[in-house]
C-alpha positions as CSV (number, residue, x, y, z in Angstrom):
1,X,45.7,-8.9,-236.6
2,X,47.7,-5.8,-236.8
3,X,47.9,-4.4,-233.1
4,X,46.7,-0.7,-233.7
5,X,47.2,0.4,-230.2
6,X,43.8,-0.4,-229.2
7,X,41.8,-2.6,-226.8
8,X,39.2,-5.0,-227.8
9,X,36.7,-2.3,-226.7
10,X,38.4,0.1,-228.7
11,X,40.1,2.7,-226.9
12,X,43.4,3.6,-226.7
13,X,46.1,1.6,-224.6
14,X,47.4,3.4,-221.9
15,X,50.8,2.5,-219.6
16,X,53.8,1.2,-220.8
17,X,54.2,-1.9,-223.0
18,X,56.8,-3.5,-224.5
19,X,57.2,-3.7,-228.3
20,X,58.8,-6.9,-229.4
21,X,61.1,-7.7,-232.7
22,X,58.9,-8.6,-235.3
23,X,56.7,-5.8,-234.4
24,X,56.1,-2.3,-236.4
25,X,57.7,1.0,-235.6
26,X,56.1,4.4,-237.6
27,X,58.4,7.3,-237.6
28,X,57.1,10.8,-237.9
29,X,59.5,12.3,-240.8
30,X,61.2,10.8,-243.1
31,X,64.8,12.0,-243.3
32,X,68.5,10.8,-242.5
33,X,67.6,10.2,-238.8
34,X,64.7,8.3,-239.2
35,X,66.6,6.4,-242.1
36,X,69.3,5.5,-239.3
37,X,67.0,4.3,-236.9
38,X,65.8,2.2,-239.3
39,X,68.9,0.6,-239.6
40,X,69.3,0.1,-236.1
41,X,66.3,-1.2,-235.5
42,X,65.8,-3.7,-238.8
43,X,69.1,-5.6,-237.2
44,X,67.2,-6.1,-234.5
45,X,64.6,-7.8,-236.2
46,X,61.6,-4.6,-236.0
47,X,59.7,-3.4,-239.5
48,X,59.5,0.5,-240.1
49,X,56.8,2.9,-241.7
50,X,57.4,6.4,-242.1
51,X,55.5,9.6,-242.8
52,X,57.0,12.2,-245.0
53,X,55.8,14.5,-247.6
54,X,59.4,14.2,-249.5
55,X,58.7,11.6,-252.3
56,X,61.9,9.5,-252.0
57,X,63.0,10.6,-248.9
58,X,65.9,8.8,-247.3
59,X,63.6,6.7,-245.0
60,X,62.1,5.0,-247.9
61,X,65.3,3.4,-248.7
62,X,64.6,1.8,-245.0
63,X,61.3,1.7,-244.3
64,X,58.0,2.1,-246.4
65,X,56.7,5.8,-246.5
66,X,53.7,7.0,-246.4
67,X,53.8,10.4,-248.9
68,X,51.5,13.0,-247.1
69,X,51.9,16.4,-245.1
70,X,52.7,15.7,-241.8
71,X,49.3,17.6,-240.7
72,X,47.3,15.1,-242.9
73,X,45.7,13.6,-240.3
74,X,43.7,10.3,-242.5
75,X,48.1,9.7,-243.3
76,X,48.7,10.1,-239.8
77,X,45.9,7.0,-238.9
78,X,47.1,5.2,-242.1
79,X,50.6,5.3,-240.2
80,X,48.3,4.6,-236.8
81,X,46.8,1.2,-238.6
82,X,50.7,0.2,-239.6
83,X,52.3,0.5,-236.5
84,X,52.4,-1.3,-233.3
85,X,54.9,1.8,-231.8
86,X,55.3,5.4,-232.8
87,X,58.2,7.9,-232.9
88,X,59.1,11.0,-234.4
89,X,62.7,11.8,-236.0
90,X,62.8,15.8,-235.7
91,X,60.6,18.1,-233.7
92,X,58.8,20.3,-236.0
93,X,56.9,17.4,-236.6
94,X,53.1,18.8,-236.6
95,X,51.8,19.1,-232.8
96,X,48.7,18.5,-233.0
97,X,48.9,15.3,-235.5
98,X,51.2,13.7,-232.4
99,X,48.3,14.6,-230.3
100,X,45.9,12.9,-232.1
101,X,48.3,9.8,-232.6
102,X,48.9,9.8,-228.7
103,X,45.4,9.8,-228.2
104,X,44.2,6.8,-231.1
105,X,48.0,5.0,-230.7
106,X,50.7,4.0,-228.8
107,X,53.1,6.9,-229.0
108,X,55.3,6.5,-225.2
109,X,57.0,9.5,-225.7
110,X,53.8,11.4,-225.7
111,X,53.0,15.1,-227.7
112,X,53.8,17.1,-224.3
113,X,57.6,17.2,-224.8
114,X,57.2,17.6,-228.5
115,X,55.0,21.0,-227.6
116,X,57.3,22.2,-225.2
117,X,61.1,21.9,-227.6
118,X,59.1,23.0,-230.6
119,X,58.8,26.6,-228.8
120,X,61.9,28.3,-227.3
121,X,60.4,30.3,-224.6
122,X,58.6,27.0,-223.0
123,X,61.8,25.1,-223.7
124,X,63.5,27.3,-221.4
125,X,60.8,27.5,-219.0
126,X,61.0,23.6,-219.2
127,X,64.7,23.4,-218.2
128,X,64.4,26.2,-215.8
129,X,61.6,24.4,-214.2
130,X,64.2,21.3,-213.5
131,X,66.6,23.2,-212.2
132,X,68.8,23.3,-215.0
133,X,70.8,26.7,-215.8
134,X,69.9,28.5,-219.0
135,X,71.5,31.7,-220.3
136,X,69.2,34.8,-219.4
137,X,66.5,35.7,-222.1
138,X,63.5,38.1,-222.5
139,X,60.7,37.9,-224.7
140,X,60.2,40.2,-226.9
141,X,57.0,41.8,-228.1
142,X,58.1,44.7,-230.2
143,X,60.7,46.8,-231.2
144,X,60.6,49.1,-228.2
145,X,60.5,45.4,-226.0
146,X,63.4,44.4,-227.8
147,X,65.6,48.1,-227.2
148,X,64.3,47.5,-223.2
149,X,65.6,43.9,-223.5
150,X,69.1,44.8,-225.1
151,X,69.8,47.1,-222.1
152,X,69.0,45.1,-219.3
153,X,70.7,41.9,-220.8
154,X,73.7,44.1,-222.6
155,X,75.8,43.4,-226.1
156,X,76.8,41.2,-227.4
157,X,73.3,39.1,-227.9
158,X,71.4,36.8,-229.7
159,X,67.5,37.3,-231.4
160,X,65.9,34.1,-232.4
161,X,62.4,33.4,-233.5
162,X,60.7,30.8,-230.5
163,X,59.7,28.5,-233.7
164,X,61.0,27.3,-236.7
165,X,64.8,27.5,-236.2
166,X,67.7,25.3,-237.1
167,X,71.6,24.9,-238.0
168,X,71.9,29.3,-237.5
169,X,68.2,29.7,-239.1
170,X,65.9,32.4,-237.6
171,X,68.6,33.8,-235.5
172,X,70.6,37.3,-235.7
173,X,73.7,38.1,-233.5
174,X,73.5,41.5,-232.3
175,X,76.5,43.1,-232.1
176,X,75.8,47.0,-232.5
177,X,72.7,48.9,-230.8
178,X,72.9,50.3,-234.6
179,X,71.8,45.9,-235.4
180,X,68.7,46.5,-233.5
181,X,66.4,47.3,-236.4
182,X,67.4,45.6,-238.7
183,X,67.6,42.4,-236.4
184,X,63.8,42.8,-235.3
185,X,62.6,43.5,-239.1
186,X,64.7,40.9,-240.1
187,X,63.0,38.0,-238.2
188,X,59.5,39.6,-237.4
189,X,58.7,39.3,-240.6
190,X,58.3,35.6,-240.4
191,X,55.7,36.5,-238.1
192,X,56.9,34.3,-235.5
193,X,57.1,35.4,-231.6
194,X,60.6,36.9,-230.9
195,X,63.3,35.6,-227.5
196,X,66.6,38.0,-227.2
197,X,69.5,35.5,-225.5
198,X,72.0,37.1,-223.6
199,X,75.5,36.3,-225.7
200,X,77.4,33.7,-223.7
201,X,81.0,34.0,-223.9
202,X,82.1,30.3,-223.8
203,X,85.0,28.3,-224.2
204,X,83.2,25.3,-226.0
205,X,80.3,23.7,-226.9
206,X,79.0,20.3,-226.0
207,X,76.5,17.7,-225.7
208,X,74.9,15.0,-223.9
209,X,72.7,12.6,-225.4
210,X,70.4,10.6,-222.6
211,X,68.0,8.1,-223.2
212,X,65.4,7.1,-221.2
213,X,62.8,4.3,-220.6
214,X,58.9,4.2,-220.2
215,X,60.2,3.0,-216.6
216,X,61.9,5.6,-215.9
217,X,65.5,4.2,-216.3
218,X,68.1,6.8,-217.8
219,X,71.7,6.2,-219.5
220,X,73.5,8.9,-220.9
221,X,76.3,9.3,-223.6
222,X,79.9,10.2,-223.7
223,X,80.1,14.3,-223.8
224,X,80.7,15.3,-227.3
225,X,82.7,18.0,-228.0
226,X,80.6,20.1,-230.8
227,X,82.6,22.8,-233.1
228,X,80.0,24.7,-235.7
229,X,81.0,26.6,-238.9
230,X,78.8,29.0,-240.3
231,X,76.0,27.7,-237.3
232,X,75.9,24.3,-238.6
233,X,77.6,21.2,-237.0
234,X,81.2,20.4,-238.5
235,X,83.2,18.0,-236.1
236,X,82.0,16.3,-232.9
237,X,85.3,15.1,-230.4
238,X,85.0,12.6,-228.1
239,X,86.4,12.1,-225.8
240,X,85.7,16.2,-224.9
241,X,88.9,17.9,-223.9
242,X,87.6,19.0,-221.2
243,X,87.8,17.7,-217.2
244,X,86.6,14.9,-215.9
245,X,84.7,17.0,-213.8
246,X,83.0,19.1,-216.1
247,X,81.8,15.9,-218.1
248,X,80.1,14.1,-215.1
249,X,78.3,17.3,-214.1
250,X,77.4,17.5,-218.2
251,X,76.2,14.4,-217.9
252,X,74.6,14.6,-214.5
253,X,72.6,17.8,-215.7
254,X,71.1,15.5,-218.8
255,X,70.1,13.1,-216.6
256,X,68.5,15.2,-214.9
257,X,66.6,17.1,-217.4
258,X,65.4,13.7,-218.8
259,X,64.0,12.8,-215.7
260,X,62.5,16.2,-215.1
261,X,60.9,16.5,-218.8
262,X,59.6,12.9,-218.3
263,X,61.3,12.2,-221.6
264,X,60.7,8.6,-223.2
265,X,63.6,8.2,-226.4
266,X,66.5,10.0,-226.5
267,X,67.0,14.1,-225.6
268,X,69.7,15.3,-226.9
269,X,70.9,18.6,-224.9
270,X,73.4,21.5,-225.9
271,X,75.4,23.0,-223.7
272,X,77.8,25.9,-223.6
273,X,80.8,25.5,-221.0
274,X,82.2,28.9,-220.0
275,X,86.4,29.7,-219.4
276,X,85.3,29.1,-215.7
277,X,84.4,25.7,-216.1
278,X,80.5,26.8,-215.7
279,X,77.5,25.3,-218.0
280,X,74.5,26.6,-219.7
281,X,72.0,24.6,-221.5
282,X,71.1,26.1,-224.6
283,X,68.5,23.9,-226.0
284,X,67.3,20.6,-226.4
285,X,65.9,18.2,-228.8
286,X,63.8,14.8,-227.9
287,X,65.5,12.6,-231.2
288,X,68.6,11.8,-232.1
289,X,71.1,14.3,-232.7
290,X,73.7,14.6,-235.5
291,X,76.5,15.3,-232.8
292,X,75.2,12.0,-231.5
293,X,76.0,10.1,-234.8
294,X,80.0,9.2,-233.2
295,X,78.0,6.3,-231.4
296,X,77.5,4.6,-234.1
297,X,80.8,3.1,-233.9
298,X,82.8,4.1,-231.2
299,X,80.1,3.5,-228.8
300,X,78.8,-0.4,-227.1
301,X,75.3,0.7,-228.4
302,X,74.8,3.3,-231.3
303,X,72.1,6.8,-230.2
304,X,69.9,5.0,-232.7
305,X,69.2,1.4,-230.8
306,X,69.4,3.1,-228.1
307,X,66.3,5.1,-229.0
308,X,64.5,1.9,-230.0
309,X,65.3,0.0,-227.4
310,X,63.6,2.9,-225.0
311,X,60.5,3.7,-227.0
312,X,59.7,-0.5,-227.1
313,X,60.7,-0.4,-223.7
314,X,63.7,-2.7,-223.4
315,X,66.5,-2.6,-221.3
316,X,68.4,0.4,-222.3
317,X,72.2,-1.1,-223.2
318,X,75.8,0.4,-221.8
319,X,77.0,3.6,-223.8
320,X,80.6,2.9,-222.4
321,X,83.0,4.5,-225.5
322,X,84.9,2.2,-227.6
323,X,87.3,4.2,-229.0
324,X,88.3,8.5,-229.6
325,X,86.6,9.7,-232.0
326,X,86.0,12.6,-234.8
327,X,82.6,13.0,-236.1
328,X,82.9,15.4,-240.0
329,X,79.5,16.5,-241.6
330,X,79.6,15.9,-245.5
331,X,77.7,18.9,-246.5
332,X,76.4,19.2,-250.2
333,X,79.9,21.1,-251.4
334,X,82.2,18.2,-250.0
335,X,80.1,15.2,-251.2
336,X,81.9,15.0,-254.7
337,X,85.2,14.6,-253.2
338,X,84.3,12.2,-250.7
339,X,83.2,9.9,-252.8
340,X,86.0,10.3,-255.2
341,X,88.2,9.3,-252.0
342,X,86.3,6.7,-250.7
343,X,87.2,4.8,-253.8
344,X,91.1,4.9,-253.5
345,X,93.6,3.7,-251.4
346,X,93.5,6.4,-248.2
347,X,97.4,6.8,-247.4
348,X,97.0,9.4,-245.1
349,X,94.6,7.4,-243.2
350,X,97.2,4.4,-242.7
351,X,99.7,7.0,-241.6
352,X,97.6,8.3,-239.0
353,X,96.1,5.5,-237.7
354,X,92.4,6.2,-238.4
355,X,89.4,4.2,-239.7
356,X,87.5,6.6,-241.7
357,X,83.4,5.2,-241.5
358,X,81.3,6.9,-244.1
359,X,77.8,6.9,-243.5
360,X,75.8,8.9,-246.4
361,X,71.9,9.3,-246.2
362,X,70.6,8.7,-250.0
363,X,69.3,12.5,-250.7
364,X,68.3,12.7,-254.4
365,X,69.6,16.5,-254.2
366,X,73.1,17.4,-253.4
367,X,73.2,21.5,-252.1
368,X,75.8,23.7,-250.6
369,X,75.1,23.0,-246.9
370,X,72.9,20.2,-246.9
371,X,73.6,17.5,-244.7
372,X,74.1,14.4,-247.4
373,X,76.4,12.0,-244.8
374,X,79.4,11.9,-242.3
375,X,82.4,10.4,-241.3
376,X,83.1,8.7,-238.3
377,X,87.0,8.4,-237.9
378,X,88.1,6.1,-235.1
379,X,92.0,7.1,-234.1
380,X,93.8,5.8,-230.7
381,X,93.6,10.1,-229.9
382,X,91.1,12.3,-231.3
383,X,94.1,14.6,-232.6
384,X,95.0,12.0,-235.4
385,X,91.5,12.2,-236.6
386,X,91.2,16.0,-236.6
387,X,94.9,16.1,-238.2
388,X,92.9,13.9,-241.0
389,X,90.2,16.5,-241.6
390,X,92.7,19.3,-241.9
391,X,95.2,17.7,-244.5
392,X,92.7,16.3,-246.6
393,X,91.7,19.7,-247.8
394,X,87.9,18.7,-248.4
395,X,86.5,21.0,-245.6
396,X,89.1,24.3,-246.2
């Protein structure tokens, strides 16, 4: 009989438990990371079901979908009756569905971390609560809230909506006190609640990816070094050039966080390091993370059995890095010609010494800055790799 998360009496299971191969994981969303976790997990020996209101999405080419709006709740306890274990793969996932699931399944990462990142202001609450440094914010009520808010935090600075955002979405850079209308018309008009960011000047941006168990044990990533074009993700560098020093306390700072937010999975954390060697979180996500994708094979264990080994709770694996590595995006507008390489002998990969690893995601539509795949390029230094994304022209 199909465990449904239940008791003989009928009520939920609560504690930890351990979900064996052979048993069913349900993923919450339907899309290239839950398509990847899939992966992961199938070599392992687990079965997947997903929820996603995409028809085709690239977790049915993995997994068998359920086709319903993530706030269908008789889909979310068809996915309930499926699976011994759930997750979710992005955290817009509907609130209130995971609370229901929590409640009638066995979902170890719980809905109280998905509430909290799905809202900026009780994100950073969250991290300040942990004693983690975020940049100074306000939030912002109104136009005259947001003028009072620009002068006591200064120019430059940023105006996000607290829901909803993603790769430079619901976002405006101030600039000019001559921006602040239009910034505030801009993205009130989503009707979403309003936080103004102080701008922090910083020399790079990175990321931790830590994983942690139902028992509480936590293992984190190798720092990736994260640079964005046009707000979305292009190239992830690891190892970071950056000290030793500012990796372990990178590191130490996710660790911490994880324990703090009780996570259960992976939380991925971004984090800007200043030209003083000085860190501010800037936001976190409890899934796997695309800057976290390099794991897949430069790392012992990829972000993605990492995630499954925590949420069955199995003894999280070492993350020790293989090799450098360069982590590219294939965005909609590059896809063509990285196909058309794939297929031919790649010279200037033999010269330099790298191992281009395409990973693409099975999207039925191809669109200028949609995600479609990546490339992993494994190099002996994580120059050659980026010297490989430069001369091949594709991302100019």
């Amino acid at each position: 009989m199909k465990n449904t998360g239940r008791d003989l009496g009928g009520k939920p299971v609560v504690g930890n438990r351990t979900i064996l191969p052979g048993d069913t994981i349900g993923i919450l969303g339907g899309g290239q990371l839950g398509r990847m976790m899939a992966l992961a997990g199938t070599a392992m020996g687990y079965r997947f079901v997903t929820l996603d209101p995409t028809p085709e999405a690239p977790s049915s080419h993995t997994a068998h979908q359920i086709v319903a709006a993530y706030n269908n709740i008789e889909a979310a306890r068809e996915l309930a009756m499926a699976a011994d274990v759930i997750t979710y793969e992005f955290e817009n996932v509907d609130a209130g569905v995971a609370s229901l699931l929590e409640k009638e399944s066995y979902v170890p990462q719980g809905s109280q971390l998905l509430y909290t990142t799905q809202h900026r202001v009780r994100e950073k609450q969250a991290i300040e609560k942990a004693g983690v440094p975020v940049a100074p914010y306000r939030v912002i009520e109104g136009l005259d809230s947001l003028k009072e808010a620009v002068d006591e935090l200064g120019l430059p600075c940023v105006l996000k909506t607290a829901t909803g955002g993603y790769d430079g979405k619901g976002q405006f850079v101030i600039r000019h006190a001559e921006q602040l209308d239009e910034a505030f018309t801009e993205l009130a008009a989503s009707g979403r609640e309003l936080v103004l960011e102080q701008f922090v000047s910083f020399q790079s941006e990175i990321s931790v990816i830590a994983a942690r168990s139902p028992q509480g044990e936590v293992k984190t990533f190798p720092v990736s070094e994260n640079i964005h074009v046009n707000n979305i993700l292009h190239l992830s560098i690891v190892p970071a050039r950056l000290s030793l020093k500012i990796q372990r306390e990178a590191r130490q700072l996710a660790e911490k966080l994880a324990t703090s937010m009780d996570a259960v999975g992976l939380l991925a954390v971004e984090m800007f390091v200043t030209a003083e060697g000085k860190l501010y979180v800037n936001e976190v996500a409890p899934r796997p993370h695309n800057s976290g994708h390099y794991t897949m094979e430069a790392c012992e264990t990829s972000q993605f059995e990492q995630h499954v080994r925590a949420i069955c709770n199995l003894e999280l694996q070492d993350t020790e890095l293989l090799t450098p590595v360069v982590m590219v995006n294939v965005l909609g507008q590059h896809l063509d010609a990285v196909i058309q390489r794939a297929g031919e002998r790649d010279e200037m990969a033999i010269e330099l010494g790298v191992i281009p690893k395409l990973h693409l995601y099975g999207k039925n539509e191809s669109k200028t800055n949609r995600k479609m795949g990546h490339i992993n390029l494994l190099c002996k230094d994580v120059q050659e790799g980026l010297d490989w994304v430069e001369h091949t022209n594709i991302w100019r």
